[in-house]
C-alpha positions in Angstrom: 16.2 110.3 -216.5 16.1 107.9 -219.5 13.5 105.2 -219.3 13.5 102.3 -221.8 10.0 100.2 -222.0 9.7 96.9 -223.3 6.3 95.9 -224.0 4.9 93.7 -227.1 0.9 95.3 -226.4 1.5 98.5 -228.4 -1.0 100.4 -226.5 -0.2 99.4 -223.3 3.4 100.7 -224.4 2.6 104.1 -225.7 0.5 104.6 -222.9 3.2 104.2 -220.3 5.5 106.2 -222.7 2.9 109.1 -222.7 2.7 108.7 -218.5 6.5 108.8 -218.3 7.0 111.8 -220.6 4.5 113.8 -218.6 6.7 113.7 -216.1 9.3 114.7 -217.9 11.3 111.0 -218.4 13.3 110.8 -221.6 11.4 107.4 -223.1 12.3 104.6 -225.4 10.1 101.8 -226.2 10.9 98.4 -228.0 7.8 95.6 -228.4 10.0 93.0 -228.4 12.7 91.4 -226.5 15.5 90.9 -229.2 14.9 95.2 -229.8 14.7 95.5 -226.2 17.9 94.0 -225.7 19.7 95.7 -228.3 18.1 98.8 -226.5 19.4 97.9 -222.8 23.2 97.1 -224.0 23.7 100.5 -224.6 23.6 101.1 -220.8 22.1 104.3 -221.3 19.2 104.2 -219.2 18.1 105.2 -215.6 15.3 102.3 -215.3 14.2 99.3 -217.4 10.0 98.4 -217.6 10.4 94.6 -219.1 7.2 92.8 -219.8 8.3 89.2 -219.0 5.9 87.4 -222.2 7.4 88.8 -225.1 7.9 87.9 -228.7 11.7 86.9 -230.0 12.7 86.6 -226.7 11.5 86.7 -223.5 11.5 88.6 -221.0 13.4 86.4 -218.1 16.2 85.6 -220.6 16.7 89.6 -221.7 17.3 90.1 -217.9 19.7 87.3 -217.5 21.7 88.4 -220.2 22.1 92.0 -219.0 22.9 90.8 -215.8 25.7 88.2 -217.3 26.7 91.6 -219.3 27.1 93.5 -215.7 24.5 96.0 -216.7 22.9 97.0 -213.3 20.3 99.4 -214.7 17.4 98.7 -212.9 14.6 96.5 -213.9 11.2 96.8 -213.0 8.9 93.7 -214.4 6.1 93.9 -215.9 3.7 90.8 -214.8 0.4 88.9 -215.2 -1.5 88.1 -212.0 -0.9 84.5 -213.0 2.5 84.7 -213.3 4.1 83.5 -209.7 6.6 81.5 -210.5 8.2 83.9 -212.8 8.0 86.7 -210.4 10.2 84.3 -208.5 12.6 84.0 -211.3 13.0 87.4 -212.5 13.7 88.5 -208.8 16.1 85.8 -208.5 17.6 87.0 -212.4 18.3 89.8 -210.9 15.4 92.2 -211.5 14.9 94.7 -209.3 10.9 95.1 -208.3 7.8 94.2 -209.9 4.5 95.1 -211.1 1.4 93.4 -211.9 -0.9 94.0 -214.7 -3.0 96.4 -214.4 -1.4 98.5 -212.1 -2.2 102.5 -211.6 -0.1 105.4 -212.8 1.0 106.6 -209.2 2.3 102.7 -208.4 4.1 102.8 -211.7 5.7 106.2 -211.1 6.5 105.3 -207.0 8.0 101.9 -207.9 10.5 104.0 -210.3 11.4 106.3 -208.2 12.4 103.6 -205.5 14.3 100.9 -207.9 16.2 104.5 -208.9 16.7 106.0 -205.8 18.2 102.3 -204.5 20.6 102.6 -207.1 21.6 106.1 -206.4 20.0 107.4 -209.5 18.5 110.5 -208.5 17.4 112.3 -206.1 13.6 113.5 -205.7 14.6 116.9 -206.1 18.4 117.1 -207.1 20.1 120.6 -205.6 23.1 122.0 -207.0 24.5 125.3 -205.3 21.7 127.9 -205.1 19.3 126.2 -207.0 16.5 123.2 -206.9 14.9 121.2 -209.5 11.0 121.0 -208.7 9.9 117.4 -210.4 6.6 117.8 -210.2 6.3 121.6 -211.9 9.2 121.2 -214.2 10.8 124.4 -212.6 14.4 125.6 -211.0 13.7 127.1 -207.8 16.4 129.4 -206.8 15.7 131.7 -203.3 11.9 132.9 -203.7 11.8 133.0 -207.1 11.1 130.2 -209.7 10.8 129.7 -213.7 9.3 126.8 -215.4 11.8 124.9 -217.6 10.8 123.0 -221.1 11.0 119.0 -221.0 14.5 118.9 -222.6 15.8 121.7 -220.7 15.0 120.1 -217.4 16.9 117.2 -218.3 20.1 118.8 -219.3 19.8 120.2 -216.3 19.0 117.0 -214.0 22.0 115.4 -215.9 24.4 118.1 -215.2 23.7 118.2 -211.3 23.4 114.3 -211.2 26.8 114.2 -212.5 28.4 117.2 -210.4 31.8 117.6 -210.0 32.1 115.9 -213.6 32.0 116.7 -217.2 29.0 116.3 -219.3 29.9 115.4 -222.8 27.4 116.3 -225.9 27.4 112.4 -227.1 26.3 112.2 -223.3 23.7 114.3 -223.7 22.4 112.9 -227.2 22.4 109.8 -225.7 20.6 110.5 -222.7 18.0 112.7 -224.1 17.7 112.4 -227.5 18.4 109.1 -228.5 21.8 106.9 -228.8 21.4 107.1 -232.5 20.3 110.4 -232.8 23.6 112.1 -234.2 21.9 114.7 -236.3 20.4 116.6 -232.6 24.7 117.4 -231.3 24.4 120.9 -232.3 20.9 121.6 -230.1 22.9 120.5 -227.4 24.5 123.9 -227.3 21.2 126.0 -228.1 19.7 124.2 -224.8 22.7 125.4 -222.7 22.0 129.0 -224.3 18.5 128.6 -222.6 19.4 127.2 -219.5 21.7 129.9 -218.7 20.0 132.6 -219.9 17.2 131.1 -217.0 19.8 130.6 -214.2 20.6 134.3 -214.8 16.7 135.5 -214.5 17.2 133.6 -211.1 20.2 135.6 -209.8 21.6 132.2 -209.4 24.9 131.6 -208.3 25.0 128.2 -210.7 26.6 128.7 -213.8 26.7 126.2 -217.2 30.8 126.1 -217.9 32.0 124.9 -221.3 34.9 122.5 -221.4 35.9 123.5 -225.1 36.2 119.9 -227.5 35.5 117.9 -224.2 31.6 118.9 -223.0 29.7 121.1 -219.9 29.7 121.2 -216.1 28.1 123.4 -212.9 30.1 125.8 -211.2 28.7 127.4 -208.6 28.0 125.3 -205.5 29.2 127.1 -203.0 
């Protein structure tokens, strides 16, 4: 999953970017709400941290216009205790939970897994066929045996099975995992495939990585 943070404290930021990438989120942070925007239009991520006091623009009126724009990405605010009344208003923007300064890592990571799960985002451990993503360990699981999977292997691999039954293009990919603007990774997207079946194949899995030649990559498998 791609996360985008917008936060103007810098530390605070890189702090829940460090947090998030742990568990194996794709992160993008902007400090303020003009980038932030910018950011969010793309409609390339899975779940949006907003700080609602931020500089250029704020955060209330980055939600409204996303929600004018009919991007439904969710939105988790990020508020002061002293902030009531715009609590009220981002919920009523359109924003999807909230969270109030300072909050602990395991609040941070259960309130993303619910705004996501409400959306239909993912799953807590998305199956495909034979196999089974472990979140926690960063491993495919397939019968009794296991093998641990590096941070952008595991979401290539999340993205195919979220997207099952569909094909996976590279600027997909890129997008999700790298970076919208990061043209210059297209030609790791195949070297990661190359990896990720080399692994299903340790398994004895079923699952296999098909190529769509010129259009992208899909599962095959499930049954």
């Amino acid at each position: 999953m791609r996360i985008l943070v917008i936060e103007d404290e810098i530390g605070l930021a890189e702090a829940i970017g460090a947090i998030l990438k742990k568990e194996r989120y794709s992160v993008d942070i902007a400090n303020d709400g003009q980038s932030g925007l910018e950011y969010a239009l793309t409609d390339d991520y899975d779940c949006i941290l907003l700080d609602i006091m931020l500089p250029k623009m704020n955060g209330l009126d980055v939600l409204s216009y996303l929600r004018v724009k009919e991007i439904e990405t969710p939105v988790i605010l990020l508020t002061a205790k002293s902030e009531t009344e715009d609590k009220i208003k981002g919920l009523d923007c359109g924003a999807d939970d909230y969270l109030t300064k300072p909050f602990s890592t395991g609040e941070l990571l259960a309130r993303i897994r619910a705004a996501t799960r409400r959306r239909g985002a993912v799953d807590i451990n998305p199956k495909y066929g034979d196999i089974t993503l472990e979140m926690k360990k960063g491993e495919i699981i397939c019968g009794n045996k296991s093998i641990s999977l590096g941070r952008k292997e595991f979401q290539m691999l999340e993205l195919l099975i979220s997207n099952s039954g569909n094909i996976v293009t590279k600027e997909q990919f890129v997008k999700k995992i790298w970076g919208y603007n990061d043209e210059s990774e297209y030609n790791n997207v195949e070297v990661y495939v190359s990896f990720l079946r080399k692994k299903l194949a340790t398994l004895d899995s079923k699952v296999q990585i098909k190529t769509r030649r010129g259009i992208g990559y899909c599962l095959d498998g499930a049954k």
